[in-house]
Each structure stands twice: as C-alpha cells, then as structure tokens.
C-alpha positions, 0 to 999 in steps of 0.5 A: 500500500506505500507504493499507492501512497506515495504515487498519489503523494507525488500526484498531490506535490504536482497539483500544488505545484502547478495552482502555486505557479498559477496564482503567481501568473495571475498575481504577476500579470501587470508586471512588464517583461513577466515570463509566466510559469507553467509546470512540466510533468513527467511519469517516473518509471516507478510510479508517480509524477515528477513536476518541474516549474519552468518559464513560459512566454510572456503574458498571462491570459487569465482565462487560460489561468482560471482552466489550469487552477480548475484541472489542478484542484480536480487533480489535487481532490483525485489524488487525495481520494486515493490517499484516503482510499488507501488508508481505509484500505490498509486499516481494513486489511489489519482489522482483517487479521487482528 
C-alpha cells in the first residue's frame, strides 16, 4: 500500500505545484517583461509524477489561468481520494487479521 501512497503523494506535490505557479501568473500579470510559469510533468518509471516549474512566454491570459487552477484542484481532490482510499484500505486489511 506505500507504493499507492506515495504515487498519489507525488500526484498531490504536482497539483500544488502547478495552482502555486498559477496564482503567481495571475498575481504577476501587470508586471512588464513577466515570463509566466507553467509546470512540466513527467511519469517516473516507478510510479508517480515528477513536476518541474519552468518559464513560459510572456503574458498571462487569465482565462487560460482560471482552466489550469480548475484541472489542478480536480487533480489535487483525485489524488487525495486515493490517499484516503488507501488508508481505509490498509486499516481494513489489519482489522482483517487482528
């Protein structure tokens, strides 16, 4: 079960990651010359995602912004329901042979 949990752990980092880089777009757009960040996800070979923020053009287009915080809290909620899953899953499982 750690496997699952830390699959999921890793999803929960990357959706933070990726609301945290989309409020400072949103936060920074009036700033002349700002670069947005955008955040690259990668599957790791042993499961879970790697994320990584990097520059972006310039400009912010806050409706762009506003899709990406709605995808990362759905990923965010996703990732915490497998986590709690596994949790009840694992309390189950010691119930079971107690």
């Amino acid at each position: 079960m750690t496997a699952i949990a830390s699959i999921a752990q890793s999803g929960l980092q990357a959706a933070q990651q990726r609301l945290d880089a989309s409020a400072h777009n949103v936060a920074n757009q009036q700033t002349a010359g700002f670069r947005r960040q955008q955040v690259a996800q990668q599957a790791v070979p042993e499961g879970g995602v790697r994320a990584q923020t990097q520059r972006g053009p310039e400009g912010v287009a806050l409706e762009e912004e506003a899709v990406e915080q709605i995808g990362a809290s759905y990923a965010y909620l996703a990732n915490l329901q497998v986590l709690r899953t596994s949790d009840r899953m694992q309390g189950t499982l010691l119930d079971e042979r107690a």
